[in-house]
N, CA, C and O atoms as a DFTB+ gen file, in Angstrom:
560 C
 N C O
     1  1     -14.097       0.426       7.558
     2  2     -12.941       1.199       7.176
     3  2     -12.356       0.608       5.899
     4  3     -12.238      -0.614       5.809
     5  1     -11.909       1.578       4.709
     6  2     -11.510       0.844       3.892
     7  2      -9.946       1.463       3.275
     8  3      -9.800       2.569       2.755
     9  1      -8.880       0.447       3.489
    10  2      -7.625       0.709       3.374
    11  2      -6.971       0.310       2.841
    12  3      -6.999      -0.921       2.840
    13  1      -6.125       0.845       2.171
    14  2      -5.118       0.240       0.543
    15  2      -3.504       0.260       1.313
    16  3      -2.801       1.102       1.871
    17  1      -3.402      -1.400       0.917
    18  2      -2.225      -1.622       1.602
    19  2      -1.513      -1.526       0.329
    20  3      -1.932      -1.997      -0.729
    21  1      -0.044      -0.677       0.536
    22  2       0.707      -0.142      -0.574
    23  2       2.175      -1.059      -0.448
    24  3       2.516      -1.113       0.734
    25  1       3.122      -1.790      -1.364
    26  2       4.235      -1.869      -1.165
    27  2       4.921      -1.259      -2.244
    28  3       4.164      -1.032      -3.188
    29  1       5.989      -0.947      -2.411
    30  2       6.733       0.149      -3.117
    31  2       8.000      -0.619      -3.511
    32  3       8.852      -0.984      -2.700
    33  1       8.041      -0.823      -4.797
    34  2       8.936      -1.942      -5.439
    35  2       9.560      -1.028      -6.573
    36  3       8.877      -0.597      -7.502
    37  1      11.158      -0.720      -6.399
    38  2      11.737       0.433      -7.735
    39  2      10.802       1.750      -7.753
    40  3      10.462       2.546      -6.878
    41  1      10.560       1.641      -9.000
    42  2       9.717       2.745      -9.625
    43  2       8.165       2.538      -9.721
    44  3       7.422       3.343     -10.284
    45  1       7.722       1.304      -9.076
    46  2       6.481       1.030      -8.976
    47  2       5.593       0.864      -7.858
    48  3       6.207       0.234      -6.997
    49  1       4.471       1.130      -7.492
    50  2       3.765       1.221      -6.119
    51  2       2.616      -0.097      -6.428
    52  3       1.679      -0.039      -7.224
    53  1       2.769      -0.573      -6.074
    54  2       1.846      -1.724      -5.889
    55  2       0.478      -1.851      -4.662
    56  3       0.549      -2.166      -3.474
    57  1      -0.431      -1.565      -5.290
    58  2      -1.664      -1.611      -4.579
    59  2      -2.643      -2.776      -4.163
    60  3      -2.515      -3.737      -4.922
    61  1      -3.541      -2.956      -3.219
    62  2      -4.033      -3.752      -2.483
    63  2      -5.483      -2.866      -1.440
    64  3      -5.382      -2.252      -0.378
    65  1      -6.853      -3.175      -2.379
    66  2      -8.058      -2.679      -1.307
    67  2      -8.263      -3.562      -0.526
    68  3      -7.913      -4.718      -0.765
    69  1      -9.082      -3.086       0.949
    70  2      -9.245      -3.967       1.721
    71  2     -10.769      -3.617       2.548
    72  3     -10.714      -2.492       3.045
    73  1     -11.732      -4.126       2.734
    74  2     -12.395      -3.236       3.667
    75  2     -13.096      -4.063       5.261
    76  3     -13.426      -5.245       5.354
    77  1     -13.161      -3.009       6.353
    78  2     -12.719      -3.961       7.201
    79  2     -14.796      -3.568       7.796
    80  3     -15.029      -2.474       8.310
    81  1     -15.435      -4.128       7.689
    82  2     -16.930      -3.401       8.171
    83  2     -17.773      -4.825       9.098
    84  3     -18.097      -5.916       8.628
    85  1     -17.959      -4.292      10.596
    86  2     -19.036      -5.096      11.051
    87  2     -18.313      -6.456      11.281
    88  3     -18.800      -7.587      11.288
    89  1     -16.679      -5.946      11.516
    90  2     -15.899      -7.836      11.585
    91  2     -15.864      -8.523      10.267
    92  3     -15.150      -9.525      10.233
    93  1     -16.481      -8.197       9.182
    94  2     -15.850      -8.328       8.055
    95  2     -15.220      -8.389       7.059
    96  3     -15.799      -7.695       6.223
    97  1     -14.275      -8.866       6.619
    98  2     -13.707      -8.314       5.137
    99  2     -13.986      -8.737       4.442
   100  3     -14.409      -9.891       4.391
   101  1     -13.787      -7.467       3.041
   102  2     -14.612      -7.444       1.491
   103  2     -13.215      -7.078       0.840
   104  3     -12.435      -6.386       1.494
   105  1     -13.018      -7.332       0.110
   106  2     -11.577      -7.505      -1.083
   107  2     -12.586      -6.402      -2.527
   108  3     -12.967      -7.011      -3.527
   109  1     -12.831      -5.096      -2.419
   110  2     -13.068      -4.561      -3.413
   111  2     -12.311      -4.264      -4.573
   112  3     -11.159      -3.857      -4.420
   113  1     -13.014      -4.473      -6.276
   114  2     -12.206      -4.619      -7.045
   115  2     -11.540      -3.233      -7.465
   116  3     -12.124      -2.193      -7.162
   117  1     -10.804      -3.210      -7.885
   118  2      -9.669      -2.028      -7.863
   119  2      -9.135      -2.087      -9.409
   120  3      -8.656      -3.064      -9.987
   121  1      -9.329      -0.904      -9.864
   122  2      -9.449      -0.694     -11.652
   123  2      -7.840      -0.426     -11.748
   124  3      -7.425       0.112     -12.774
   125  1      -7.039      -0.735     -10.849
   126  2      -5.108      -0.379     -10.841
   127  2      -4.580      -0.865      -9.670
   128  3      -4.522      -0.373      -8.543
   129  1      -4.086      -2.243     -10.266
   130  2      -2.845      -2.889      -8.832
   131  2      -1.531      -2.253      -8.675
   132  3      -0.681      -2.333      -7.788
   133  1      -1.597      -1.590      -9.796
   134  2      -0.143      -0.850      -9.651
   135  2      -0.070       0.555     -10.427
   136  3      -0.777       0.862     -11.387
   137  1       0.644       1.127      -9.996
   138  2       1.545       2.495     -10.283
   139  2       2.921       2.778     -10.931
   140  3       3.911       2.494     -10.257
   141  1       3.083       3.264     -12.064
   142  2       4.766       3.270     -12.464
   143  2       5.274       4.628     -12.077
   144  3       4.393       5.449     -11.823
   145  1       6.157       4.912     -12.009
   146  2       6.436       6.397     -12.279
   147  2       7.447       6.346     -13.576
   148  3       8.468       5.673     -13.430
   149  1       7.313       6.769     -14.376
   150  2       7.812       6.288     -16.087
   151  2       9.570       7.021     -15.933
   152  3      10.656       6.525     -16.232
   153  1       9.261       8.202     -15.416
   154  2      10.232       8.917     -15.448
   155  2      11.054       9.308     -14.179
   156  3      10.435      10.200     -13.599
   157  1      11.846       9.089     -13.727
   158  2      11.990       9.088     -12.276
   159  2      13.097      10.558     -12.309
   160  3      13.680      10.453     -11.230
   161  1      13.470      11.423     -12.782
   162  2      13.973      12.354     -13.333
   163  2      13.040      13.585     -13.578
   164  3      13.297      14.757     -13.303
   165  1      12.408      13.305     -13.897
   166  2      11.088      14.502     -14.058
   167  2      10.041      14.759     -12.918
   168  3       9.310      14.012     -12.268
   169  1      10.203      15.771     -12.930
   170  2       9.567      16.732     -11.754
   171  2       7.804      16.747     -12.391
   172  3       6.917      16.815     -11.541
   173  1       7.592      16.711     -13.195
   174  2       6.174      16.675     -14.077
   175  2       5.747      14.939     -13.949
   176  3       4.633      14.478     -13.699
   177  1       6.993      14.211     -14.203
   178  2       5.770      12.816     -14.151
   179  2       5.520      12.298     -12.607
   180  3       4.678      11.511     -12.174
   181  1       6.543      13.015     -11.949
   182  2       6.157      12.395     -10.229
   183  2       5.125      13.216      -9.847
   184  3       4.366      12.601      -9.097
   185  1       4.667      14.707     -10.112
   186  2       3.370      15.426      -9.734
   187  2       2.245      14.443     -10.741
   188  3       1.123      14.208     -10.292
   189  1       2.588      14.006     -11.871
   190  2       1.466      13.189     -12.307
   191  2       0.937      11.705     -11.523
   192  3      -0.210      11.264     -11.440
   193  1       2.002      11.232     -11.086
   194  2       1.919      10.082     -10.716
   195  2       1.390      10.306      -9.213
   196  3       0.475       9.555      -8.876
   197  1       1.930      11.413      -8.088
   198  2       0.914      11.717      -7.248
   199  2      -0.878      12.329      -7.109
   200  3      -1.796      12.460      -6.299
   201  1      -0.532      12.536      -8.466
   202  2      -2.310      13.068      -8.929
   203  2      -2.914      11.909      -9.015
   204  3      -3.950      11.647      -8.404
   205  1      -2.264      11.058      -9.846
   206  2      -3.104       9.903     -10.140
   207  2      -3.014       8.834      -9.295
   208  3      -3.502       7.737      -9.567
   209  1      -2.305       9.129      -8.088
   210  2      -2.673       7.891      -6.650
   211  2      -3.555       8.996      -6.071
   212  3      -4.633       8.419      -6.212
   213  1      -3.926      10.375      -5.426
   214  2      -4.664      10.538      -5.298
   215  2      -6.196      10.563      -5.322
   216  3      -7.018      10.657      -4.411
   217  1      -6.365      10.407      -7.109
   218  2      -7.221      10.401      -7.424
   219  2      -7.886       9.265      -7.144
   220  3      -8.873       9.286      -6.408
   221  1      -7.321       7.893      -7.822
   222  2      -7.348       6.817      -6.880
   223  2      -8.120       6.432      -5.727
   224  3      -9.145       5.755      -5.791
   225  1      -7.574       6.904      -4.616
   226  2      -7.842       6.620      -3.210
   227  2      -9.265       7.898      -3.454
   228  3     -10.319       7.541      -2.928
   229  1      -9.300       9.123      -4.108
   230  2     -10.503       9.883      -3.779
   231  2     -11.660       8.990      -4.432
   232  3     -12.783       8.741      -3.994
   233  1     -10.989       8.555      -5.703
   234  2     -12.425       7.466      -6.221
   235  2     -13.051       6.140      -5.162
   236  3     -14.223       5.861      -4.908
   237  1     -12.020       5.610      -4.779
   238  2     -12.438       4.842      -4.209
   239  2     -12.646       4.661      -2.693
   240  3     -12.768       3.625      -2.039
   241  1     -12.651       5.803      -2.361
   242  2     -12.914       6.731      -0.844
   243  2     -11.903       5.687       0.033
   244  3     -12.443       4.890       0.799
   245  1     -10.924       5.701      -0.051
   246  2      -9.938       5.210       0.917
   247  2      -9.749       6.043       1.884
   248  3      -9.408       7.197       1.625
   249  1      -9.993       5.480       3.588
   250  2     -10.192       6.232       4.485
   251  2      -8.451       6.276       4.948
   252  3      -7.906       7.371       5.080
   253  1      -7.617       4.879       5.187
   254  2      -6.349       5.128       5.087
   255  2      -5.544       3.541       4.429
   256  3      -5.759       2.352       4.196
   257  1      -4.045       5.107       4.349
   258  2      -3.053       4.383       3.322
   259  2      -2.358       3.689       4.296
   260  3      -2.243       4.016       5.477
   261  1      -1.757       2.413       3.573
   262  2      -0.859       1.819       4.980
   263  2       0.164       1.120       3.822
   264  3      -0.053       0.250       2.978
   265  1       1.186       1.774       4.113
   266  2       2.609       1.482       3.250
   267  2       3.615       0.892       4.241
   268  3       3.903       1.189       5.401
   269  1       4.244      -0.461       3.015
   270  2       5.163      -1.098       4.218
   271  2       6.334      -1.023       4.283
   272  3       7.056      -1.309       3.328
   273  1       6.842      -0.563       5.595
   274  2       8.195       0.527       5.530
   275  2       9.522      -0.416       5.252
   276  3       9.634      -1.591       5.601
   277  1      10.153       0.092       4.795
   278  2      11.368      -0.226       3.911
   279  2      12.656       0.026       4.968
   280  3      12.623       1.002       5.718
   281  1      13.525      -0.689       4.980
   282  2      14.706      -0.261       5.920
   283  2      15.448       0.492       4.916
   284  3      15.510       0.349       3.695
   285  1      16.127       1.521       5.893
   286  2      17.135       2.688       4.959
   287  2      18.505       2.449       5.254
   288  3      19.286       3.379       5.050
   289  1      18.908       1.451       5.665
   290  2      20.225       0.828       4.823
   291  2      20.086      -1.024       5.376
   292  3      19.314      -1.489       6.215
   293  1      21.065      -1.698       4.597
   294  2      21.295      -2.565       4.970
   295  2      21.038      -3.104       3.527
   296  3      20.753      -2.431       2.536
   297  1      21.224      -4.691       3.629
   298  2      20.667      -5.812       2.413
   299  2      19.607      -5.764       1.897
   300  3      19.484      -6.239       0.768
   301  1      18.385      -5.107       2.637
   302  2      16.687      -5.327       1.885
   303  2      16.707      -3.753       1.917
   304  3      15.554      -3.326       1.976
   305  1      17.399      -3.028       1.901
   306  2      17.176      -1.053       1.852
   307  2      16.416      -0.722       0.469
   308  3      16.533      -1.130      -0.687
   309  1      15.674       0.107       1.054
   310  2      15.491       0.657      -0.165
   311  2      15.490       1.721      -1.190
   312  3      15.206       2.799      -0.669
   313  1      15.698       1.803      -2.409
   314  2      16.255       2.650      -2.767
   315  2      15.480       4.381      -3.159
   316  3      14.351       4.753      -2.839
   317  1      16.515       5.151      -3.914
   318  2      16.067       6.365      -3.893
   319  2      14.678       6.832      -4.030
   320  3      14.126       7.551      -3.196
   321  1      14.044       6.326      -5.290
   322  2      13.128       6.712      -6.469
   323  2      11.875       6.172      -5.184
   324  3      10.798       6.706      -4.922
   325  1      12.551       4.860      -4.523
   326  2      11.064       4.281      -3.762
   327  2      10.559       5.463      -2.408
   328  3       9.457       5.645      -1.890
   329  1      11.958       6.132      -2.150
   330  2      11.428       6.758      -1.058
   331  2      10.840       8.356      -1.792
   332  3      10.047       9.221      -1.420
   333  1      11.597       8.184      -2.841
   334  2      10.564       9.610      -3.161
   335  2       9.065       9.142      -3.604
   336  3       8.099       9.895      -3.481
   337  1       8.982       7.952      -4.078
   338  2       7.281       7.807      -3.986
   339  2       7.111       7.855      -2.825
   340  3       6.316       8.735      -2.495
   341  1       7.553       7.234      -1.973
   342  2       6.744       7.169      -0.870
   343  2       6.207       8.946      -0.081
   344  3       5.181       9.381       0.441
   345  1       7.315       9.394      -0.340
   346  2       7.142      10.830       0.088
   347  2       6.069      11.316      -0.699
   348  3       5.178      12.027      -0.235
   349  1       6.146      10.878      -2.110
   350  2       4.958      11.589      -3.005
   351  2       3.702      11.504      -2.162
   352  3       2.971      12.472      -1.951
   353  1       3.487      10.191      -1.661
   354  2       2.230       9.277      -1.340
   355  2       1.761      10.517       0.155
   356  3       0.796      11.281       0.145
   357  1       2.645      10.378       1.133
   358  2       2.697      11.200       2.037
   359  2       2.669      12.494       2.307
   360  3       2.739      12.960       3.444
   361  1       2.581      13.034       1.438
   362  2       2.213      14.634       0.977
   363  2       1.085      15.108       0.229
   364  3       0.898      16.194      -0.321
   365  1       0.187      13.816       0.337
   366  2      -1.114      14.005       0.080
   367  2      -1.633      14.514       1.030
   368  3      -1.398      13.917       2.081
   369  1      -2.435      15.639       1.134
   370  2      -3.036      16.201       2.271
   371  2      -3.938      15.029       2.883
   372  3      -3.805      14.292       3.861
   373  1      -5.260      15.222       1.537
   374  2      -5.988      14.285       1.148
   375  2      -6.113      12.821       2.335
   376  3      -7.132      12.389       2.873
   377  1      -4.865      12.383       2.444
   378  2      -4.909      10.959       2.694
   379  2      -4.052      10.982       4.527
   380  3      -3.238      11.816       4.925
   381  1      -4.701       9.582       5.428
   382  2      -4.325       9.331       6.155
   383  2      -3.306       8.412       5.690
   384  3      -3.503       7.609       4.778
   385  1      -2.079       8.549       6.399
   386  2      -0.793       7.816       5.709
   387  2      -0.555       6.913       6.781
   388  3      -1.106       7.051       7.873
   389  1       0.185       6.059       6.539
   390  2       0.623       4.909       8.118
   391  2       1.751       4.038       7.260
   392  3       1.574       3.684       6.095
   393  1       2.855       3.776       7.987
   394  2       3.853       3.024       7.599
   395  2       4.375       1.975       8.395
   396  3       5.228       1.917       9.280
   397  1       3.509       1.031       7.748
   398  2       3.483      -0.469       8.748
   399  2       5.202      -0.991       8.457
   400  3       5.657      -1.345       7.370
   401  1       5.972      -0.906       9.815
   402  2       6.741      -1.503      10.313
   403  2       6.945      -3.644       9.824
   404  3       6.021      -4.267       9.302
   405  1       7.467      -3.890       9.961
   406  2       8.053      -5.397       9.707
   407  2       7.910      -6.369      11.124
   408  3       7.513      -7.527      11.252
   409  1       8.374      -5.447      12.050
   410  2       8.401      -5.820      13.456
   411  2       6.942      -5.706      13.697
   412  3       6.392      -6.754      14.035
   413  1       6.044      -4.419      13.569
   414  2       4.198      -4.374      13.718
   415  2       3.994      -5.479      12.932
   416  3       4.400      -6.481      13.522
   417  1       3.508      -5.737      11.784
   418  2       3.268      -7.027      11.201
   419  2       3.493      -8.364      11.170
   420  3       2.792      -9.270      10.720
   421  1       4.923      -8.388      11.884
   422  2       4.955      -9.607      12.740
   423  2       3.754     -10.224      13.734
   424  3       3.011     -11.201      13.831
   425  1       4.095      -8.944      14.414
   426  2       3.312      -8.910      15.688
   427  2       1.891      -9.120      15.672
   428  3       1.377      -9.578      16.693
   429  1       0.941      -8.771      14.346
   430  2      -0.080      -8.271      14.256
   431  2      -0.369      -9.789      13.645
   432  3      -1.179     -10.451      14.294
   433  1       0.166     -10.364      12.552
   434  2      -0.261     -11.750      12.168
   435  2       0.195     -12.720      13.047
   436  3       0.294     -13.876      12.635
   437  1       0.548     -12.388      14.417
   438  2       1.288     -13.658      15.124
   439  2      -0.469     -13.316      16.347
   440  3      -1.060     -14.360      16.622
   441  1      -0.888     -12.448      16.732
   442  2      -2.118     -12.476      17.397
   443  2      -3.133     -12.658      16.617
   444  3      -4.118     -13.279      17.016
   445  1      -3.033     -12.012      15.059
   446  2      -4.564     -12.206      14.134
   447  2      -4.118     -12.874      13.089
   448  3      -3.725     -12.234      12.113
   449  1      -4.096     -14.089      13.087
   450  2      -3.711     -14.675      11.299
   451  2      -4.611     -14.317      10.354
   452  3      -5.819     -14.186      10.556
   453  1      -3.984     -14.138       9.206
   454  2      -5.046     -13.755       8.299
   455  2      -6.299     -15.561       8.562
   456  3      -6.051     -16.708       8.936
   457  1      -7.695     -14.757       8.056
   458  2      -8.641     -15.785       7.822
   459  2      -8.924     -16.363       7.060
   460  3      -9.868     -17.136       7.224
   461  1      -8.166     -16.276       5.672
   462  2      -8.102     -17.047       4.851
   463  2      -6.851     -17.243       4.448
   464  3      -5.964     -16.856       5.209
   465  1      -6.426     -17.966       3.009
   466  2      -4.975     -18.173       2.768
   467  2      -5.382     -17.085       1.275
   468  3      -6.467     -16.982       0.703
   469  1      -4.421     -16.577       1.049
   470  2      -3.736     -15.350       0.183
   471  2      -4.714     -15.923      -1.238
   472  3      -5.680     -15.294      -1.669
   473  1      -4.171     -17.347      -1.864
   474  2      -4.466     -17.442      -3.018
   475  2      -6.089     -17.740      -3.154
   476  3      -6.510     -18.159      -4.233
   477  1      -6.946     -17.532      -2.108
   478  2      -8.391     -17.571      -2.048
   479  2      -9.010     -16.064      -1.929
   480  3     -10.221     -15.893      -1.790
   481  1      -8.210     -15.141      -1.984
   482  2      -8.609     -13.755      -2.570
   483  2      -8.643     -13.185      -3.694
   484  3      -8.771     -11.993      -3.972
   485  1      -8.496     -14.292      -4.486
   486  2      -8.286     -13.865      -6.216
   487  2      -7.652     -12.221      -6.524
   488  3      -8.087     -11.318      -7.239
   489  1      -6.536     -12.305      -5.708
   490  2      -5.367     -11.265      -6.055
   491  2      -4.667     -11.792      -6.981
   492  3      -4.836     -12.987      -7.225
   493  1      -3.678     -10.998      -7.747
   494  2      -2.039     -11.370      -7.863
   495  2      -1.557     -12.140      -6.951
   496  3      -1.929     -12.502      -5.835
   497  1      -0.550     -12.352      -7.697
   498  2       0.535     -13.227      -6.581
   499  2       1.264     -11.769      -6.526
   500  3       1.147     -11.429      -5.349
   501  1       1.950     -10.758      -7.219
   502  2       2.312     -10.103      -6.620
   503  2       1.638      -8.959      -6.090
   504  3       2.315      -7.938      -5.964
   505  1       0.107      -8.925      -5.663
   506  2       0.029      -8.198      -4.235
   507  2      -0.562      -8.491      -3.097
   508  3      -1.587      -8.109      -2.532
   509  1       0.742      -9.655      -2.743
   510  2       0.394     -10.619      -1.506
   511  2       1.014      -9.614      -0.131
   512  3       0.471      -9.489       0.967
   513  1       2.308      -8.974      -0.601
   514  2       2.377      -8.102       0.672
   515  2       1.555      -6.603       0.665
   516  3       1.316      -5.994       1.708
   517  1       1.240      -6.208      -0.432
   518  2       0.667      -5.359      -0.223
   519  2      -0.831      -5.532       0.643
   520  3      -1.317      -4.647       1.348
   521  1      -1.419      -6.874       0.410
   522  2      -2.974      -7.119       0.764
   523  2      -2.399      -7.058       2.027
   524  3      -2.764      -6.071       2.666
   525  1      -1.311      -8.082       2.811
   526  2      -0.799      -8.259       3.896
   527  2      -0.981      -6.592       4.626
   528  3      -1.980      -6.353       5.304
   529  1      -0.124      -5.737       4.440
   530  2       0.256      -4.727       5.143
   531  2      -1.721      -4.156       5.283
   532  3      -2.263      -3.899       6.358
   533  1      -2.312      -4.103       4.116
   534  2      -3.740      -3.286       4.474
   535  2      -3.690      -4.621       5.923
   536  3      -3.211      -4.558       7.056
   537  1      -4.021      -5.118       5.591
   538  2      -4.556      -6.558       6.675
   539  2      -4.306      -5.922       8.560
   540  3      -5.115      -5.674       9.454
   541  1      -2.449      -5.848       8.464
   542  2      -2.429      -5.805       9.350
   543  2      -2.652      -4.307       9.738
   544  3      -2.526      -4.154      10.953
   545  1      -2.931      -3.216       9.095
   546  2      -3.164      -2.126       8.905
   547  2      -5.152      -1.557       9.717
   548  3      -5.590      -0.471      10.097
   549  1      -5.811      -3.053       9.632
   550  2      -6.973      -3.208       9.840
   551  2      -6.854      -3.567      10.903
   552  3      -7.456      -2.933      11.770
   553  1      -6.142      -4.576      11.244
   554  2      -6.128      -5.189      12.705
   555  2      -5.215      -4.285      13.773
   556  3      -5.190      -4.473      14.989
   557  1      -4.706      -3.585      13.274
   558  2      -3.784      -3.247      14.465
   559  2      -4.412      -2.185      14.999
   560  3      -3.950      -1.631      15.996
C-alpha cells in the first residue's frame, strides 16, 4: 500500500511517501515535499492547487491520503485557508482520504514504534510529521 502522509501548515501542504509491501517499508522519492497555495483569495489558484495534488497522488499511484487532523479551536487550532486545503484535498473523488487523529497516533506509535529514527530516512526535518501520520496511517 502506498500512502502520503499530509500535514497542512498556513497556506502550505506538506507531503510525505510511504510504502508499506510484504512488512516492509520503502520511503519513495517524491519530485514535491510541499504545496503552496499562492493565493488564498482566488477561486482559480485553489482549483489549481487541487489539480496539482491530484495529479500528484495520480502520478505516483497513491492508494491513500492520510492528513493529520488539526483541532478547530483552542491554542494549536487551525486556521481558515488550512481547512479549505484540506477540504480541497477531500473532494478529490480520485483519492481515499483519512484524517489521522492525535489521540490515533498516539495510540498507534505507543503499540508500533516507528523502526527506525526519523533522521535515517533522508527526509526534511520538516516532513517529520507528515512521514509520521503516513506511518501511523500504515499501521493502523
Amino acid at each position: 500500500m502506498k500512502v502520503c502522509g499530509v500535514e497542512i501548515k498556513s497556506n502550505e501542504v506538506i507531503v510525505s511517501l510511504l510504502t508499506l509491501e510484504d512488512g516492509l517499508f520503502q520511503i519513495p522519492d517524491c519530485r514535491v515535499r510541499r504545496l503552496t497555495l499562492s493565493d488564498i483569495n482566488s477561486t482559480q489558484h485553489l482549483r489549481d492547487f487541487q489539480f496539482a495534488f491530484a495529479k500528484l497522488m495520480s502520478d505516483y499511484k497513491v492508494e491513500k491520503v492520510a492528513i493529520k487532523q488539526r483541532p478547530m479551536k483552542g491554542k494549536f487550532a487551525g486556521g481558515a485557508v488550512g481547512f479549505k486545503l484540506e477540504a480541497a484535498i477531500e473532494l478529490i473523488s480520485e483519492l481515499n482520504v483519512e484524517l489521522v487523529a492525535a489521540t490515533k497516533s498516539k495510540q498507534v506509535l505507543k503499540d508500533n514504534p516507528m523502526p527506525v529514527e526519523f533522521a535515517a530516512t533522508g527526509l526534511k526535518a520538516f516532513q517529520e510529521t507528515s512521514f509520521t501520520t503516513a506511518y501511523v496511517a500504515c499501521m493502523a
